[in-house]
C-alpha angles and dihedrals in degrees: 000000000000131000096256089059094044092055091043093050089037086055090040097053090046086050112046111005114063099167093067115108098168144350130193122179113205107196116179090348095303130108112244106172124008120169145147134224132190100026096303130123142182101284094046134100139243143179116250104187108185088010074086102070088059085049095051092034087059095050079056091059091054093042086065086037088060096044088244084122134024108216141320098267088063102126115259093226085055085084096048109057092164099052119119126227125223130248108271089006106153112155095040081074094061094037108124135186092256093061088050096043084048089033094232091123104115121242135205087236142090102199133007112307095204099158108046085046097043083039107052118087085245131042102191101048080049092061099037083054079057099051125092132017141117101331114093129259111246104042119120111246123167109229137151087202098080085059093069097045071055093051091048087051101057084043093050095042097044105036082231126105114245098254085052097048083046106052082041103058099019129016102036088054085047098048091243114150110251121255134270124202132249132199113221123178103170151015087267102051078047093053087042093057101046101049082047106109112233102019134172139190 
């Protein structure tokens, strides 16, 4: 990349793109452009918000790699042996890893249900007790909740917590800091996280 192109990409992100903290392009191993915006720099934190469910999806990945998993149409309710299924519930029962890593599981909610999920003792059994219903299996929905049935899965699979499992397979060999945890008990602890500078978690 020449100078002329840096300094067009480095005026273009101050312009126009005000959620960028930092960019780096790698080309043939090498680092060809590498700059930070907005008081950040390259040893500080951010929130990434849905950047997460790549992240997660690739642990997923590993965990298959490793033969902690066999495959992502493995049934969701393969990983949790003990859970308890409702009265008339017909489609959790079909619901694999594939529909919740393409979020097209189906859900017994209409928007977001941050608090009953961030409130309850335990995140993962809140958002199980969502999935499911009426609503068919194969239709996209944005959700973070299928994140945290995820998130239950990989536990569950590796005997690790995720940030373990994590730190383990991923960021250790990146470089990347380990994780801390957070406690969050509503959407706006949540809201409150993620516009926080130099986050982790």
């Amino acid at each position: 990349m020449n100078d002329c192109r840096k300094k067009e990409l480095n005026d273009l992100i101050i312009q126009k793109y005000s959620n960028i903290t930092g960019l780096m392009v790698s080309k043939n191993e090498q680092i060809v452009f590498e700059s930070y915006y907005r008081g950040f720099g390259m040893k500080d934190t951010f929130h990434v918000a849905s950047v997460t469910k790549s992240i997660l999806s690739g642990l997923i990945g590993i965990a298959i790699d490793r033969g902690k998993i066999k495959n992502i149409d493995q049934k969701v309710l393969d990983f949790f042996p003990d859970y308890r299924i409702k009265r008339r519930e017909t489609t959790i029962q079909n619901v694999t890893l594939r529909h919740l890593l393409t979020m097209t599981a189906p859900y017994k909610f209409k928007s977001e249900p941050y608090t009953k999920v961030y409130s309850s003792d335990d995140w993962t059994l809140a958002a199980l007790d969502l999935l499911g219903g009426k609503n068919e299996i194969g239709e996209f929905k944005y959700t973070t909740v299928g994140i945290q049935i995820l998130s239950g899965v990989l536990e569950n699979a590796t005997g690790q917590s995720v940030s373990d499992f994590a730190s383990d397979n991923l960021f250790v060999p990146l470089e990347i800091k380990p994780l801390k945890s957070v406690k969050i008990l509503d959407r706006q602890d949540y809201f409150n996280f993620i516009k926080n500078g130099n986050v982790s978690g």
